[in-house]
C-alpha positions in Angstrom: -5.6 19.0 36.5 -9.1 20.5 37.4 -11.9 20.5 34.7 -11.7 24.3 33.6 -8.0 23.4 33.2 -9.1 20.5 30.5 -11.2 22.3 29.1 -9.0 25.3 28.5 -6.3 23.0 26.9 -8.9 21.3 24.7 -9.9 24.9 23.5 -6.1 25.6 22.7 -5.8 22.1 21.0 -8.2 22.6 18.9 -7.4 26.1 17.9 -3.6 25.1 17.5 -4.8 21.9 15.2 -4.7 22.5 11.5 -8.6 21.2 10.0 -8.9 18.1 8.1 -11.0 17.7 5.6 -12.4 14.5 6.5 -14.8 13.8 3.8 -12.6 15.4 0.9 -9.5 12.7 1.8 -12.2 9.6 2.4 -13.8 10.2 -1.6 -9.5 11.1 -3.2 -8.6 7.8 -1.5 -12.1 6.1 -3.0 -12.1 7.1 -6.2 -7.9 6.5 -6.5 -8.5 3.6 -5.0 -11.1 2.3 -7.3 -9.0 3.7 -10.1 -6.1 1.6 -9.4 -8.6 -1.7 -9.0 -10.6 -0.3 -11.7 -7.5 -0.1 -14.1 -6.3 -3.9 -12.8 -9.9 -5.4 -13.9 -9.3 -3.8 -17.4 -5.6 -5.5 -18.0 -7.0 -8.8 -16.5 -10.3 -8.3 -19.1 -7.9 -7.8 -21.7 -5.6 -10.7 -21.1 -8.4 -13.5 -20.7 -9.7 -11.6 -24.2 -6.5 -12.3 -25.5 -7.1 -15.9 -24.4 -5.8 -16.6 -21.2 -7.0 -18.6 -18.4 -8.3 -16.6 -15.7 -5.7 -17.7 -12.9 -2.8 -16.7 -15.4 -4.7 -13.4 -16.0 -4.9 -12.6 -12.7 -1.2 -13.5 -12.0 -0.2 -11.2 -14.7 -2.3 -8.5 -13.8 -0.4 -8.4 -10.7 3.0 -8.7 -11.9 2.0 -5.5 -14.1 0.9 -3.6 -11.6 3.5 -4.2 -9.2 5.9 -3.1 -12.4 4.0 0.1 -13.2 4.1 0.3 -9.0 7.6 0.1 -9.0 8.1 2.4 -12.1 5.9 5.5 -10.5 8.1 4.9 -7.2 11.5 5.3 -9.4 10.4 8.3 -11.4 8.6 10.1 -7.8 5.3 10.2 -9.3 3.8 7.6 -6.6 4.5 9.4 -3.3 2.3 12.4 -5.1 0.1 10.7 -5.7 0.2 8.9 -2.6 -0.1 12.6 -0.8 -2.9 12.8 -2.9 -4.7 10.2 -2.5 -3.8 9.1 1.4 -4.6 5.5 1.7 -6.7 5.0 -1.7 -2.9 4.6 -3.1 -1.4 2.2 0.1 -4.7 -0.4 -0.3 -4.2 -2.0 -3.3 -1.1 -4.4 -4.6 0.9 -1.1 -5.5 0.9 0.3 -2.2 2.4 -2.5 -1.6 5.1 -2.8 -4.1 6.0 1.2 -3.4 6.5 0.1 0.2 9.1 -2.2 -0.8 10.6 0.0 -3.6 10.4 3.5 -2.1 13.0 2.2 0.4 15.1 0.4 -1.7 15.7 3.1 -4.2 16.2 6.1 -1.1 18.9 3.6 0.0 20.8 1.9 -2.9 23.6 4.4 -2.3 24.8 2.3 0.9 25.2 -0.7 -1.4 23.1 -3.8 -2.9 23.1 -5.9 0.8 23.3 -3.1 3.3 21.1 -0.4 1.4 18.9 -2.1 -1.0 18.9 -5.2 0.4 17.8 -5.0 4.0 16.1 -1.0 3.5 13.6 -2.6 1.2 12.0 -4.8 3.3 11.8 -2.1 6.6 8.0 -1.9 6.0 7.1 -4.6 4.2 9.2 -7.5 6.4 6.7 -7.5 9.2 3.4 -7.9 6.7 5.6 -10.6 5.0 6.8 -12.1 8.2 2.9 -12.3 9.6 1.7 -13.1 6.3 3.8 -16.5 6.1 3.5 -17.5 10.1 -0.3 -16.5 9.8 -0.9 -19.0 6.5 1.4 -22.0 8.3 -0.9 -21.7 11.1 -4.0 -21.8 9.3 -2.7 -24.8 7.1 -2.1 -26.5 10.0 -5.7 -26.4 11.6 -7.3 -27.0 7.9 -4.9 -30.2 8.3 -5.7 -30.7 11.1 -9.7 -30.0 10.8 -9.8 -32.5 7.8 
């Protein structure tokens, strides 16, 4: 291919390519983003005001989160806001818990192994899976480092 020939396909490319608005998407997923993190610090505020230690806070906080998560995903209300938002909704823990639910729910007609079982972990097995291996391997050089 000469260079007019490049050039001319770039042209049509670019013409042919719907626009993104670049800057629009980056502050939806900020302020989303900072919503859901935003809203997190509130509950885990709340729950050490109502007298529990901060560790236990911030394990709760997570578990109700990954609830409210899992609740959006079962009534369709996260993958709007998800087409909203972009990647302000995938960051935080409930991107996270829709990844695993969103799957699980499309699929629990095929049964509780088969469907729910396996379809559920389809995106979220591999950040499991290099999760664990990455945290035994950095146990083992802070053991061995010691």
């Amino acid at each position: 291919m000469n260079q007019t020939s490049k050039q001319q396909y770039n042209k049509m490319v670019k013409a042919a390519s719907p626009g993104s608005a670049v800057w629009l998407n980056c502050v939806k997923a900020f302020v989303v983003g900072g919503a859901i993190c935003a809203i997190g610090q509130v509950i885990h505020n709340m729950l050490m005001g109502a007298g529990l230690a901060r560790e236990d806070a911030g394990t709760v906080t997570a578990i109700v989160l990954v609830v409210a998560a899992i609740l959006l995903t079962a009534l369709g209300l996260y993958s709007k806001l998800g087409k909203f938002a972009g990647a302000g909704s995938v960051v935080p823990i409930t991107g996270f818990a829709n990844a695993i639910a969103s799957p699980a729910i499309e699929h629990k007609k095929e049964g509780l192994v088969i469907g729910i079982g396996t379809k559920m972990f389809l995106i979220a097995g591999p950040v499991i899976v290099y999760g664990t291996l990455t945290s035994v391997l950095v146990g083992i050089v802070y053991y061995f480092l010691k």
